[in-house]
N, C-alpha and C positions, 0 to 999 in steps of 0.2 A: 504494500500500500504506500502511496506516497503522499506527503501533505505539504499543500505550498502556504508558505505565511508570507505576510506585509505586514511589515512593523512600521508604517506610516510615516517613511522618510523616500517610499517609493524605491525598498528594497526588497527585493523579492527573495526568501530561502525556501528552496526545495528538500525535506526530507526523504530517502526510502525506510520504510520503518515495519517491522514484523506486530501482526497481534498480537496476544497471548491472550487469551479465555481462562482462570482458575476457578473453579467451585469450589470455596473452603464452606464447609458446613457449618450452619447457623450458632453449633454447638461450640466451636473452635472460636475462641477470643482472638484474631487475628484479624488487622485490621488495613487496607490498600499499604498505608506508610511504611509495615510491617513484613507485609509481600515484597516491595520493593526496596527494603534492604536487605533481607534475604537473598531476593535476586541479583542484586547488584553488589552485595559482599562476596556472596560465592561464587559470580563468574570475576571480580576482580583475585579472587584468589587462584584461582583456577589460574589467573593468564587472560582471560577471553576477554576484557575489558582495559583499559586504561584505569588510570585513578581520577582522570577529568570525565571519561565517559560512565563511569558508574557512578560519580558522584551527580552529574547530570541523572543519570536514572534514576537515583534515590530525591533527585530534588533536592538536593542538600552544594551546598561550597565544598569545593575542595577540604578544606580545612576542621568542616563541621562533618564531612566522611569520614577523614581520616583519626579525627579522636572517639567514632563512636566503632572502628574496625575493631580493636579489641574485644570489645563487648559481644563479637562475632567468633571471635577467633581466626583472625584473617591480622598477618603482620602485613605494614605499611608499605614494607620492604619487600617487595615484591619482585625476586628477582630468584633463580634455580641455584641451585646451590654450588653449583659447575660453576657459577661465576666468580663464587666466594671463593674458593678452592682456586682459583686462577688469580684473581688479587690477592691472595695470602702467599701464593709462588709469585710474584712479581713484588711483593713488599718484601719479601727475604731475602731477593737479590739486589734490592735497591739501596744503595748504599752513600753514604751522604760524603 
């Protein structure tokens, strides 16, 4: 699906953007804000996001994502462990 917006400066942005349909039963205290950081912690954990695109999904600042990540169990740090393992051999042999 794609949605065009005018933000009334006579700029026009085009998105492509997926649905998503969830039934959470009436039973379940879980609320849209709820779903969407759900969704948007676990695909930035995963990798499948940015930290600005999932902050955009939860509707939240960069800044107001990233201090409620914990609360998820998703580090900020978002980065495979190959990487760290490759700067800790590049800081042993760096030498001042």
């Amino acid at each position: 699906m794609a949605i065009l917006i005018v933000n009334g400066k006579n700029d026009l942005y085009l998105w492509l953007v997926k649905i998503l349909t969830i039934h959470i039963p009436d039973t379940v205290d879980f609320d849209d804000q709820e779903a969407l950081l759900a969704i948007a912690t676990g695909m930035y954990g995963k990798g499948k996001l940015t930290l600005g695109q999932a902050a955009d999904l939860a509707g939240m600042s960069k800044q107001a994502f990233m201090e409620i990540l914990g609360d998820y169990g998703v580090s900020v740090f978002n980065f495979p462990s190959s990487d760290l393992d490759r700067d800790i051999a590049n800081a042993k042999s760096y030498h001042l």
